[in-house]
One Martini backbone bead per residue (centre of mass of N, CA, C, O) as a GRO file, in nm:
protein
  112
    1UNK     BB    1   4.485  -5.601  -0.006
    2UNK     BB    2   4.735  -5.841   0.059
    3UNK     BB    3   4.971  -5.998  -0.031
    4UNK     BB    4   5.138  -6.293   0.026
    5UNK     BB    5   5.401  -6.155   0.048
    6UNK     BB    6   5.293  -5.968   0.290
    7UNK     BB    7   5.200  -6.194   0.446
    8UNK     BB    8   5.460  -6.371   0.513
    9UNK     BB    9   5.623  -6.109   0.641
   10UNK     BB   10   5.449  -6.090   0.886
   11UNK     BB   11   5.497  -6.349   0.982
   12UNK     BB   12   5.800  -6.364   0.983
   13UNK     BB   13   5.765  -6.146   1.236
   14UNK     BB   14   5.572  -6.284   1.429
   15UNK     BB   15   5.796  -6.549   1.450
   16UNK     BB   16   6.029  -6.352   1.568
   17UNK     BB   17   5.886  -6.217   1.799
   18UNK     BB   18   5.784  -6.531   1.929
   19UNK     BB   19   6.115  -6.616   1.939
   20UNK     BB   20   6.220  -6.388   2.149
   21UNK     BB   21   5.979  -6.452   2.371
   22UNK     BB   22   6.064  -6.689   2.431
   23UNK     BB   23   6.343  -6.673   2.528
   24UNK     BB   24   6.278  -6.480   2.742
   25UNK     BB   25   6.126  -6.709   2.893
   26UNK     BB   26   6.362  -6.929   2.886
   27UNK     BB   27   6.564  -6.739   3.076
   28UNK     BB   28   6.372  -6.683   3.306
   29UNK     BB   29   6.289  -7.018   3.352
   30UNK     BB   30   6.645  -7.061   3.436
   31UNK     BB   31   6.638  -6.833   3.657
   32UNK     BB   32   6.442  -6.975   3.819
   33UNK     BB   33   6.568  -7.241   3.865
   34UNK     BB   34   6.812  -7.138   3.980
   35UNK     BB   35   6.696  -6.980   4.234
   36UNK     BB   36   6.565  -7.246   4.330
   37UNK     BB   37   6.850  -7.417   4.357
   38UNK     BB   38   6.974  -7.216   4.570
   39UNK     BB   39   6.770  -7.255   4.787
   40UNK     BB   40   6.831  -7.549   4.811
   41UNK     BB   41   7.111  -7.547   4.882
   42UNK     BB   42   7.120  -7.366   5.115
   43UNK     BB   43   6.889  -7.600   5.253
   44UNK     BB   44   7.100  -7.852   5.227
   45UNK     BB   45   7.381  -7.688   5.384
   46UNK     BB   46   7.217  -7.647   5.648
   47UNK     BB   47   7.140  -8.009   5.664
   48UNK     BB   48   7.438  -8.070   5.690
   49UNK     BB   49   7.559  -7.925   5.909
   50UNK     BB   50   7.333  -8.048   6.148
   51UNK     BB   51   7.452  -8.342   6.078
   52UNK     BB   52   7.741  -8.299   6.138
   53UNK     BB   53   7.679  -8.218   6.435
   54UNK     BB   54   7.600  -8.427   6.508
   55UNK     BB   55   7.778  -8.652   6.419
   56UNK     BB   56   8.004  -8.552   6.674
   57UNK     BB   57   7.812  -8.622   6.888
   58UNK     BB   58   7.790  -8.896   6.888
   59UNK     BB   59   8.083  -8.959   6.838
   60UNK     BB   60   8.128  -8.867   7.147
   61UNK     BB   61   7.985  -9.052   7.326
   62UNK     BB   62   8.145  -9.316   7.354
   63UNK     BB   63   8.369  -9.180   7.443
   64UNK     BB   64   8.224  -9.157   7.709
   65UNK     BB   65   8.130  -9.390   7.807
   66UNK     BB   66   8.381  -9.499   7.836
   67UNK     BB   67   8.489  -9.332   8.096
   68UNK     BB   68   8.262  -9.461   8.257
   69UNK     BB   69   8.388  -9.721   8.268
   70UNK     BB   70   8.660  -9.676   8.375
   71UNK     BB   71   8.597  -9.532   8.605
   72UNK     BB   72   8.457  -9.744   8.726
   73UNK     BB   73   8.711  -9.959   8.698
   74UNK     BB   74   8.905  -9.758   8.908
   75UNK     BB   75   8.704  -9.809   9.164
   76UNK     BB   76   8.720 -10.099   9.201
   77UNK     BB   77   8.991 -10.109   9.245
   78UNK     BB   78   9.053  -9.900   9.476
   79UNK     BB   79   8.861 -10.093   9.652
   80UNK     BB   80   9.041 -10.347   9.630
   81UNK     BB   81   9.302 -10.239   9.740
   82UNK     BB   82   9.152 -10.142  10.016
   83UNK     BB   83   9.112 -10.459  10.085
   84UNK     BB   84   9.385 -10.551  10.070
   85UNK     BB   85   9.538 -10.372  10.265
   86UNK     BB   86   9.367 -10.456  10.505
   87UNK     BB   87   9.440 -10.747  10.526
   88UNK     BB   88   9.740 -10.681  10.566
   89UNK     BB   89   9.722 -10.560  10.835
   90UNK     BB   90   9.576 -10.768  10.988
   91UNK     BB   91   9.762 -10.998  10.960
   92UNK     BB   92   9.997 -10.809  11.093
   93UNK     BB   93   9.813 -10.813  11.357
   94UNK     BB   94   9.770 -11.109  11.417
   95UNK     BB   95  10.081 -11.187  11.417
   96UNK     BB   96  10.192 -11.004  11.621
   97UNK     BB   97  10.015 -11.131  11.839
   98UNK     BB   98  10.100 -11.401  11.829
   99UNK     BB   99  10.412 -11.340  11.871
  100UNK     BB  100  10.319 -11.243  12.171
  101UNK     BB  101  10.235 -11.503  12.283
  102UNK     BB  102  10.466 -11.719  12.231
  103UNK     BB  103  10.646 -11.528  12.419
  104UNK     BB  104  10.466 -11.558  12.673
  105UNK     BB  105  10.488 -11.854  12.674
  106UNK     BB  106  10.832 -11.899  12.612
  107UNK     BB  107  10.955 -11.730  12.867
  108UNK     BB  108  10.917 -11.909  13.094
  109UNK     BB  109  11.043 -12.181  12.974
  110UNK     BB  110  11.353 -12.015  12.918
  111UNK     BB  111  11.410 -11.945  13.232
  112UNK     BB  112  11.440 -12.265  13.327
   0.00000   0.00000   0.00000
């Protein structure tokens, strides 16, 4: 049978053996947690890449918006232009009839 001191020592290779195996699974555990938090970084990056590129897509929207706005109130004006020009013109053929009427009335009256 064994002495306690042999047994002692035995314990204490046992001990050594177990702390040196735990230690190679607590490497083998945080590199598994690294390669773990890897695949998430990964998937998390590529999660804000395609949520920056929405958000350039919102932010263009108003962009557009506007523009089609502007587009809009520039064919107001140019249709409200389009009908001062013509009232402007409608005017002064009106004047100018007024005008051939007043002389074709006052010619007879002035050679008089």
């Amino acid at each position: 049978m064994a002495t306690p001191t042999e047994l002692a020592r035995e314990a204490q290779k046992q001990i050594e053996l177990l702390q040196a195996e735990f230690e190679i699974h607590q490497r083998g555990m945080e590199n598994l947690k690294l390669f773990d938090l890897r695949e998430r970084l990964v998937v998390l990056e590529q999660k804000i890449a395609k949520l920056e590129r929405e958000l350039e897509a919102l932010k263009s929207l108003p962009i557009i918006a506007d523009r089609v706005d502007r587009l809009e109130r520039d064919r107001d004006e140019s249709e409200k232009r389009r009908w001062q020009f013509a009232y402007i013109f409608a005017g002064a053929v009106a004047t100018l009839l007024v005008t051939v009427l007043v002389q074709l009335v006052l010619l007879p009256l002035v050679k008089k």
